[in-house]
C-alpha positions as CSV (number, residue, x, y, z in Angstrom):
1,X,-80.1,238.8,-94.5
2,X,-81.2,239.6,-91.1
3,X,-79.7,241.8,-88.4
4,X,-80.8,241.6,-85.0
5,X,-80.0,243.5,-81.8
6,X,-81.2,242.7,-78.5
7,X,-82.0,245.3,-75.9
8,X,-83.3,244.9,-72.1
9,X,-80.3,243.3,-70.4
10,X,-78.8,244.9,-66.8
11,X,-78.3,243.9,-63.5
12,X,-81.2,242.7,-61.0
13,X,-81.5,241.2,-57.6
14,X,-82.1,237.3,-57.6
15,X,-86.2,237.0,-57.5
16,X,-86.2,239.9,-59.9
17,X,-88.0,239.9,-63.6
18,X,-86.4,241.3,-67.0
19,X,-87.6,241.4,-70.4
20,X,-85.2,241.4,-72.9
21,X,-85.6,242.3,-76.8
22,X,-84.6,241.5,-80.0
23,X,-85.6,243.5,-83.0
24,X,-85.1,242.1,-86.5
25,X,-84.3,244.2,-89.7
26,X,-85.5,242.4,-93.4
27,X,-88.7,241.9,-94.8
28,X,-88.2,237.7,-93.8
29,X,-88.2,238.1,-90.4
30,X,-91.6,235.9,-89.9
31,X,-90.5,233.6,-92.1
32,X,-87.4,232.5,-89.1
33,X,-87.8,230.7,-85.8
34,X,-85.9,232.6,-83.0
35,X,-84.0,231.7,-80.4
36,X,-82.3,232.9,-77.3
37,X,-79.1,231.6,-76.0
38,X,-76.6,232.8,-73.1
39,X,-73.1,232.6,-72.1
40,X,-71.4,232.3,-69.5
41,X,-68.0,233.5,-68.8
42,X,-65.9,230.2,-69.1
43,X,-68.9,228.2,-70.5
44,X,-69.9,227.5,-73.5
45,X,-73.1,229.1,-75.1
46,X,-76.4,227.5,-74.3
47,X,-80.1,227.2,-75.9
48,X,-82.5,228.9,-73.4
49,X,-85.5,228.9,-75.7
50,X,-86.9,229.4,-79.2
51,X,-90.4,229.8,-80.8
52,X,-91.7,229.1,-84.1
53,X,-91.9,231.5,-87.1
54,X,-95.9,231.6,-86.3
55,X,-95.0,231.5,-82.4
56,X,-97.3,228.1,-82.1
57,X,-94.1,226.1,-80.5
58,X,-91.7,227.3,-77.9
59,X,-89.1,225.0,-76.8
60,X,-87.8,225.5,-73.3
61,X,-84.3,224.5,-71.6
62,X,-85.2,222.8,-68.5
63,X,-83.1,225.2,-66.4
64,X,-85.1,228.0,-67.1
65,X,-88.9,226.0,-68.0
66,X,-91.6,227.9,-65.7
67,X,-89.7,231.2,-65.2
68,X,-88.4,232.3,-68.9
69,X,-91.1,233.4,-71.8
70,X,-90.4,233.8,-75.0
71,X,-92.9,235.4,-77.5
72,X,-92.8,237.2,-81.0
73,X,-94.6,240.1,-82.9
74,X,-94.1,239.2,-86.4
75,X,-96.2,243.1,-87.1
76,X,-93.2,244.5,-85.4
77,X,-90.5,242.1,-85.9
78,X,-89.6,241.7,-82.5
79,X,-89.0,238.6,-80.3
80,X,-89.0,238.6,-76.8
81,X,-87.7,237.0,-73.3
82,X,-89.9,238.0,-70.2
83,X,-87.3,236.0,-67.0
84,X,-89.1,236.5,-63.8
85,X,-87.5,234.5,-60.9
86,X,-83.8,234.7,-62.1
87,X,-81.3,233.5,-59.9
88,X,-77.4,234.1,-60.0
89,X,-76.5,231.4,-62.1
90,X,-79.4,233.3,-64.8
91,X,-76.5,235.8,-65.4
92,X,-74.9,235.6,-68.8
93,X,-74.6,237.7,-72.1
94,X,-78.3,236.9,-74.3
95,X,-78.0,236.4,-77.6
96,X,-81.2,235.7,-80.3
97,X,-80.7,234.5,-82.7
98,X,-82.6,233.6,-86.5
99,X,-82.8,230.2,-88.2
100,X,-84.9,229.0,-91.1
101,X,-85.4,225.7,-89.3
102,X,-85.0,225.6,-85.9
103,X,-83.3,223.7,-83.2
104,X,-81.7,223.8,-79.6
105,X,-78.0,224.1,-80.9
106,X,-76.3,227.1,-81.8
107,X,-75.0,225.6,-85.4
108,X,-78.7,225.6,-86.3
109,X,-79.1,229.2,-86.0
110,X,-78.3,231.3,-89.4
111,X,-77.9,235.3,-87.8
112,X,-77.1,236.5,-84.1
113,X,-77.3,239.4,-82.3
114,X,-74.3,240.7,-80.4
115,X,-75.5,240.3,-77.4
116,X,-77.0,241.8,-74.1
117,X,-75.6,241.1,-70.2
118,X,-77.9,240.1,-68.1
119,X,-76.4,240.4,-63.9
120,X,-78.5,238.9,-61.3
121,X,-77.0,239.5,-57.7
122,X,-77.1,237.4,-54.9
């Protein structure tokens, strides 16, 4: 079992940076690759990123390749999500998220976190 609960989310001006958190409870957090996904009101949830349990592979949407950062401390079971440059259509609730295997699709994810808005004004 693995409970996460992301933290870092609030509302910036378009050009502005965030970093956005996500720390794990459970002894098997290292053994999980994360992932970060948003939603939009009306839309659907989408894959933003994700990194390996080791952190040696990050995947990257291409809407966000360049600008978004995701990293992990497996010491201090933490993943995070550095966005610099974020635009308008950046804002959306964050969610990470654990799977034991990976992927870009939310069905491949095992645990989520509830969730963190993210607002970037115009």
């Amino acid at each position: 079992q693995v409970q996460l609960v992301e933290s870092g989310g609030g509302l910036v001006q378009a050009g502005g940076s965030l970093r956005l958190s996500c720390a794990a409870s459970g002894r098997t957090f290292s053994s999980y690759a994360m992932g970060w996904f948003r939603q939009a009101p009306g839309k659907e949830r989408e894959f933003v990123t994700a990194i390996s349990w080791n952190g040696g592979r990050t995947y990257y949407a291409g809407s966000v390749k360049g600008r978004f950062t995701i990293s992990r401390d497996n010491a201090e079971n933490t993943v995070y999500l550095q966005m610099n440059s974020l635009k308008p259509e950046d804002t959306a609730v964050y969610y990470c998220a654990a799977s034991r295997y990976s992927g870009t699709y939310p069905g491949a994810y095992d645990y989520w976190g509830q969730g963190t808005q993210v607002t970037v004004s115009s």
